[in-house]
C-alpha positions as CSV (number, residue, x, y, z in Angstrom):
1,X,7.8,-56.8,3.0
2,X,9.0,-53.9,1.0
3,X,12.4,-53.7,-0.1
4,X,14.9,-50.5,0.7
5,X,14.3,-49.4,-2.9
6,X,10.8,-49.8,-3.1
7,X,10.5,-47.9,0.1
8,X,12.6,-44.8,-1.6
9,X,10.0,-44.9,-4.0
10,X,7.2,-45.0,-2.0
11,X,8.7,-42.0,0.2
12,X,9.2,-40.0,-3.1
13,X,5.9,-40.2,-4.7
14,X,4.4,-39.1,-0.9
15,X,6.6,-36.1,-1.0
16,X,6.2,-35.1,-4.1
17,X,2.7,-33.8,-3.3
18,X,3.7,-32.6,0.2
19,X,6.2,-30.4,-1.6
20,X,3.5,-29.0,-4.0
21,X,1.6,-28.5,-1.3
22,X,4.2,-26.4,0.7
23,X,5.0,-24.3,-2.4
24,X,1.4,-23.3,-2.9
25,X,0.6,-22.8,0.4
26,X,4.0,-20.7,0.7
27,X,2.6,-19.0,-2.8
28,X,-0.6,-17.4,-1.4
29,X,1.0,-16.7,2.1
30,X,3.2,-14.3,0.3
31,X,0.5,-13.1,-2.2
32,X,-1.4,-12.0,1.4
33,X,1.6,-10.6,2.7
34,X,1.8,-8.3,-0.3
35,X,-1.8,-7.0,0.6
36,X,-3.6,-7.8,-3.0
37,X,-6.2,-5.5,-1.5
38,X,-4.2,-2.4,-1.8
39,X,-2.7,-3.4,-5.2
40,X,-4.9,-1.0,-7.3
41,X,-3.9,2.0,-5.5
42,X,-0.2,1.5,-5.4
43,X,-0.9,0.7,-9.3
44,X,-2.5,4.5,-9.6
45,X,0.9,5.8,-7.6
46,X,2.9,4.2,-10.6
47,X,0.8,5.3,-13.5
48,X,0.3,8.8,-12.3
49,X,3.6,9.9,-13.3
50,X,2.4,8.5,-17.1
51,X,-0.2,9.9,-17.5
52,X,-1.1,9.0,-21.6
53,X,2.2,8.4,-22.4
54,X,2.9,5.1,-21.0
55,X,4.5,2.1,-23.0
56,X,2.7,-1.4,-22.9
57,X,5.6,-2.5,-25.3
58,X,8.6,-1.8,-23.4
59,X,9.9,-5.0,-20.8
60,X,10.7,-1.7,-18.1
61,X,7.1,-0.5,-17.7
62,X,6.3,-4.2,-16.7
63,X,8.9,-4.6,-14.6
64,X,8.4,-1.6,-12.7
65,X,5.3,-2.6,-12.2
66,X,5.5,-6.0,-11.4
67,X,8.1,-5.0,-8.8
68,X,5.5,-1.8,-7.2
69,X,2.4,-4.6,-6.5
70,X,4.6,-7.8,-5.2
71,X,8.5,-7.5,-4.0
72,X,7.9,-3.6,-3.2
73,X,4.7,-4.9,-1.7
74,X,6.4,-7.5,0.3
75,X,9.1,-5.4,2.0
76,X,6.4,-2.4,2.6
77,X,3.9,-5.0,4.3
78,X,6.0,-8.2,5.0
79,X,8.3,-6.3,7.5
80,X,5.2,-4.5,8.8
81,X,3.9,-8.2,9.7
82,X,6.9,-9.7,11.2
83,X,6.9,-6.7,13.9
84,X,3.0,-7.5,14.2
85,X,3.3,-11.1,13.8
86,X,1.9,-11.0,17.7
87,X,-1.5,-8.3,17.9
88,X,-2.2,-9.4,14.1
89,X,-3.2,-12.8,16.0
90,X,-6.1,-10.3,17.1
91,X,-7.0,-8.4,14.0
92,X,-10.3,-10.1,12.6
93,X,-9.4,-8.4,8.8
94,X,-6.1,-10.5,9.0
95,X,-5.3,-13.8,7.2
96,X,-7.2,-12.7,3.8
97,X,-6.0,-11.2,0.5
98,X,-7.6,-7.7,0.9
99,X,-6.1,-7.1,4.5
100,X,-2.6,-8.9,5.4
101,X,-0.7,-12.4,6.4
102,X,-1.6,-14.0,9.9
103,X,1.2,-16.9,10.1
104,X,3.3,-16.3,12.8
105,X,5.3,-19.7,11.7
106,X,5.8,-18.3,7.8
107,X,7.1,-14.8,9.3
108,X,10.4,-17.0,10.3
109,X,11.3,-17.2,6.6
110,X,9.7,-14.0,5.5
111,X,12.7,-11.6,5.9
112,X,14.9,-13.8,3.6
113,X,12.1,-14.2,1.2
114,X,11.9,-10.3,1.1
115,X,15.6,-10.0,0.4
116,X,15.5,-12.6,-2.0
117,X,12.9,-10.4,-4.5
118,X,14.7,-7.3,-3.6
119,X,17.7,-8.2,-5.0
120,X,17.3,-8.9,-9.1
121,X,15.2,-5.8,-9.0
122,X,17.9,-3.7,-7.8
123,X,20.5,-5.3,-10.4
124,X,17.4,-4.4,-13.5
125,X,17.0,-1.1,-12.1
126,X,20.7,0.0,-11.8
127,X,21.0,-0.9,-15.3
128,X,18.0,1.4,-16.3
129,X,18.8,4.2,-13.9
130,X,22.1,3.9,-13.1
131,X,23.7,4.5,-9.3
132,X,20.6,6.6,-8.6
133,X,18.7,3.9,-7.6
134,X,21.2,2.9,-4.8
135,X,19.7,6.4,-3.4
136,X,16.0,5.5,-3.8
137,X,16.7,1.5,-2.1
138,X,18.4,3.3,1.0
139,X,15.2,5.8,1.5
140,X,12.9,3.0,0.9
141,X,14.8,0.7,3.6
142,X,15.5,3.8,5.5
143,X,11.6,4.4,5.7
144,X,11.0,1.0,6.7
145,X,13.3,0.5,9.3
146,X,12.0,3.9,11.4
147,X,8.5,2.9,11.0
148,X,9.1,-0.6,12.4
149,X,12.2,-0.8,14.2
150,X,13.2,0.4,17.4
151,X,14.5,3.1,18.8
152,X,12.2,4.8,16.0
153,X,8.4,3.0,15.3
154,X,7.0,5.6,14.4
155,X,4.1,3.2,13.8
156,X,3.6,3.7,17.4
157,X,4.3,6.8,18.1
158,X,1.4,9.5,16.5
159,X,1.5,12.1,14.2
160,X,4.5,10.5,13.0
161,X,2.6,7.1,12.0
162,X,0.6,9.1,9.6
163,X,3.5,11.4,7.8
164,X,5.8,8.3,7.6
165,X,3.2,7.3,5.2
166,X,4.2,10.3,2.7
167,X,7.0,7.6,2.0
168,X,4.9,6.5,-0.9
169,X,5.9,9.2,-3.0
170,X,8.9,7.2,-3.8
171,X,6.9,5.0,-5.6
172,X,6.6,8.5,-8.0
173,X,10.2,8.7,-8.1
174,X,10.8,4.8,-9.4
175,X,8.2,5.4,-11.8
176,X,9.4,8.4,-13.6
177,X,13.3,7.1,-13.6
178,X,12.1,4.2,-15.2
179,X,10.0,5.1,-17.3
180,X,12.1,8.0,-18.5
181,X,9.3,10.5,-18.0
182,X,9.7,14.1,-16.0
183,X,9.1,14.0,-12.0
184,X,5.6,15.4,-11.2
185,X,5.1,18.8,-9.9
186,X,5.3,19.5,-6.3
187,X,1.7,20.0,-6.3
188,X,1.1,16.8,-7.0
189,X,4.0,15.8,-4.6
190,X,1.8,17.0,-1.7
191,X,-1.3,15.3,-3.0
192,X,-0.4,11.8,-3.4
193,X,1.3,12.1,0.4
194,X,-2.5,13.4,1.6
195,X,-3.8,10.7,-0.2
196,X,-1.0,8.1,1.3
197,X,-1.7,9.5,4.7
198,X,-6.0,9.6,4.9
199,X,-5.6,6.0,3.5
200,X,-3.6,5.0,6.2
201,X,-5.7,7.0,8.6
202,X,-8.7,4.9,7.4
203,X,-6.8,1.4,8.2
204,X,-6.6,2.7,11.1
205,X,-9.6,3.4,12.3
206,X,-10.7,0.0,11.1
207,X,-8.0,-1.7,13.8
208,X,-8.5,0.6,16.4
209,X,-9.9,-2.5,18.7
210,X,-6.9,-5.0,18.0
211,X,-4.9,-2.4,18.0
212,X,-5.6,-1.3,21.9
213,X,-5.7,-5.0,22.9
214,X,-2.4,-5.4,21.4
215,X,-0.8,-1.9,22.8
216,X,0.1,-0.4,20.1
217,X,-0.6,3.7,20.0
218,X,-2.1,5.4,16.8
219,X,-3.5,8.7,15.6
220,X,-7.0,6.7,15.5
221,X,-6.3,5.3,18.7
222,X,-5.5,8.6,20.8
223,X,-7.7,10.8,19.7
224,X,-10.7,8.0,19.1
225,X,-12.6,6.9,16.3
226,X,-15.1,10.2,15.4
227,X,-12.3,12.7,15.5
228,X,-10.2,10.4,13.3
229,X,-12.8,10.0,10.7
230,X,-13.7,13.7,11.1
231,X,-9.1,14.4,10.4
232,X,-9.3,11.7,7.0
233,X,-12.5,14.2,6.1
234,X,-10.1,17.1,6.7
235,X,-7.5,15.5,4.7
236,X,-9.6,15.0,1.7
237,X,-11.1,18.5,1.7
238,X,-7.4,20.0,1.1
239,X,-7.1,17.5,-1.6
240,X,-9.8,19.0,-3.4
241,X,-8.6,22.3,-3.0
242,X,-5.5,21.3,-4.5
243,X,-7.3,19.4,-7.7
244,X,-9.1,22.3,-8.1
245,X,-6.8,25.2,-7.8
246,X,-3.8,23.6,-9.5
247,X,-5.1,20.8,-11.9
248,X,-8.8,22.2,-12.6
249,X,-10.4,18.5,-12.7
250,X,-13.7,19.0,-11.4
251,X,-13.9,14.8,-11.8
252,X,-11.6,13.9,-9.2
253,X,-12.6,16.6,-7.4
254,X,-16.6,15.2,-7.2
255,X,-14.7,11.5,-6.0
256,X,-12.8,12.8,-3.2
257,X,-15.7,15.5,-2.3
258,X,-18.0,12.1,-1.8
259,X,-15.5,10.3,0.3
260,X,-15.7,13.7,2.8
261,X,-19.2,13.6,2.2
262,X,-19.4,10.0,3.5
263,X,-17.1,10.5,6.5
264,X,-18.6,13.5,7.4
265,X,-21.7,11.5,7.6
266,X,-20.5,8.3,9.2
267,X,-18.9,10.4,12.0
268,X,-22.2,12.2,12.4
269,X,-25.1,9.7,12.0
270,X,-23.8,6.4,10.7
271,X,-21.2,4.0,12.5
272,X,-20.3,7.3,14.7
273,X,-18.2,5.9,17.4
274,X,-19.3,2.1,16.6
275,X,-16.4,-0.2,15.3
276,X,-17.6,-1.4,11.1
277,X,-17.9,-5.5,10.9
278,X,-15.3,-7.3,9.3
279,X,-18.3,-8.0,6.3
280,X,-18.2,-4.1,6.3
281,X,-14.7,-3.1,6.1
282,X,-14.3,-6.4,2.9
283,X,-17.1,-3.8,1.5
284,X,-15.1,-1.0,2.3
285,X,-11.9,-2.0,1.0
286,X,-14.3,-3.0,-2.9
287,X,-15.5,0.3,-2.9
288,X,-11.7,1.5,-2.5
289,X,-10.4,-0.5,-5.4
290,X,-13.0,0.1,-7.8
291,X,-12.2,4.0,-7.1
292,X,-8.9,3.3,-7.6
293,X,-9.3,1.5,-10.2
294,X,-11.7,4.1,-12.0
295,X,-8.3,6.9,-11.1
296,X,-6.9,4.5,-13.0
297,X,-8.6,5.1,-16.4
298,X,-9.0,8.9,-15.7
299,X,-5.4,9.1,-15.4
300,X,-4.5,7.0,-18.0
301,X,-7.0,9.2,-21.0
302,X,-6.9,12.4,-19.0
303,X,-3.3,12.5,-16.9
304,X,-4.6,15.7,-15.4
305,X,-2.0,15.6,-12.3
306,X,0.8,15.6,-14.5
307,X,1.0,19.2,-15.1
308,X,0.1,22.0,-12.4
309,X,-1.5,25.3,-13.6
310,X,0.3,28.3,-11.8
311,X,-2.4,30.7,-12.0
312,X,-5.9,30.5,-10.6
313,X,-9.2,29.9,-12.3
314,X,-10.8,33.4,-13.5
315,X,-13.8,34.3,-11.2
């Protein structure tokens, strides 16, 4: 027979594990939650206001952008989640890294979790920026709250789920205060809140199925899946106008002219009306990042955003 201490020991060394376990597991639920899969574009959102001029040296620039892909991420998506926790059980993309948390017994802790990250961010960035930053946390939280909260969710309720989406621009704001670099112009203002929105148009299209089991209204879901790829084909045509009348950079103008290019021709002759397999969206969602990505490194040798030119090209 085991004695009372040799029992305490033999409890300890089988938790031990158990707790490693819990911490890992609790690890990579939040690293889903914070939607790894979208990392590269809120990445370009931060750097865009850098253009070449950004600082590997100074502790800021990481923390900024530390705080953009993972405790920014977490309040953007984890809140998102815990109002979803229910019709996400019915999204095939969900429970992965590229595409969102499925643990409806994780979302009990989540909120506190999100609060937790939020708040030494806050305290670092008051002491860059000063009391502004009390400003941008209320019109990030602001945004939040009317997407997913009711009276408001405007997640459900179309247009509004799309143009909430221009709330990325803060991500603009935070970077330039930060970073101690001049805001962008407002012509790049109004692209980067295109860009939000025909990105979020997309995800939608790919839920449109869970999304009517579940209830939920969306742009994709009332007007249908054709006319939806046809409005993110719309969306990307104004952003080449824009490249091209105000920042002249035929480059970004070719990408976003072959992403019209393919919804033109998905609506027309490829998927059409037909939902895109879950092995199809994963490839999707690659192609997406290593755009990204690529906007990246033009930005960061080129920064051709950064500066709007106020008369046209001469015919």
């Amino acid at each position: 027979m085991l004695n009372s201490d040799e029992m305490n020991v033999a409890a300890q060394a089988h938790s031990q594990p158990l707790a490693k376990f819990n911490s890992l597991s609790n690890l990579k639920f939040l690293l889903q939650v914070s939607r790894p899969g979208l990392w590269a574009t809120t990445i370009l959102f931060y750097l865009m206001p850098l253009g070449r001029s950004f600082n590997l040296r100074t502790p800021s620039f990481w923390l900024g952008l530390f705080y953009i892909v993972f405790p920014l991420s977490l309040l953007l998506y984890g809140v998102n989640d815990i109002v979803d926790a229910e019709g996400d059980r019915l999204n095939p993309r969900k429970g992965t890294y590229l595409f969102g948390s499925r643990g409806a017994d994780q979302h009990r802790y989540l909120r506190w979790q999100i609060a937790a990250w939020q708040i030494p961010f806050f305290c670092f960035f008051w002491m860059l920026t000063g009391w502004r930053i009390t400003l941008w946390f209320a019109a990030i939280l602001l945004a939040v709250y009317v997407y997913n909260v009711h009276p408001f969710a405007l997640k459900g309720r179309p247009p509004f789920d799309v143009l909430i989406q221009s709330s990325y621009l803060l991500i603009f704001i935070l970077s330039s205060w930060i970073n101690n670099v001049p805001q962008l112009p407002w012509q790049t203002f109004v692209f980067g809140g295109l860009f939000a929105m025909h990105s979020h148009v997309f995800g939608e299209i790919m839920d449109i199925e869970p999304d009517q089991q579940s209830g939920r209204a969306t742009l994709a879901t009332k007007i249908g899946r054709i006319p939806a790829k046809l409005f993110v084909a719309t969306l990307l045509l104004i952003e080449i106008f824009l490249v091209l009348r105000y920042f002249r950079d035929p480059v970004i103008a070719f990408f976003l002219a072959a992403g019209a290019f393919f919804f033109l021709l998905d609506a027309t002759l490829l998927w059409q009306s037909r939902p895109y397999s879950p092995s199809q969206m994963r490839l999707f969602l690659w192609g997406w990042n290593i755009a990204a990505a690529l906007g990246v490194l033009w930005n960061a040798f080129h920064g051709s955003l950064l500066i709007a030119h106020a008369r046209p090209l001469p015919s």
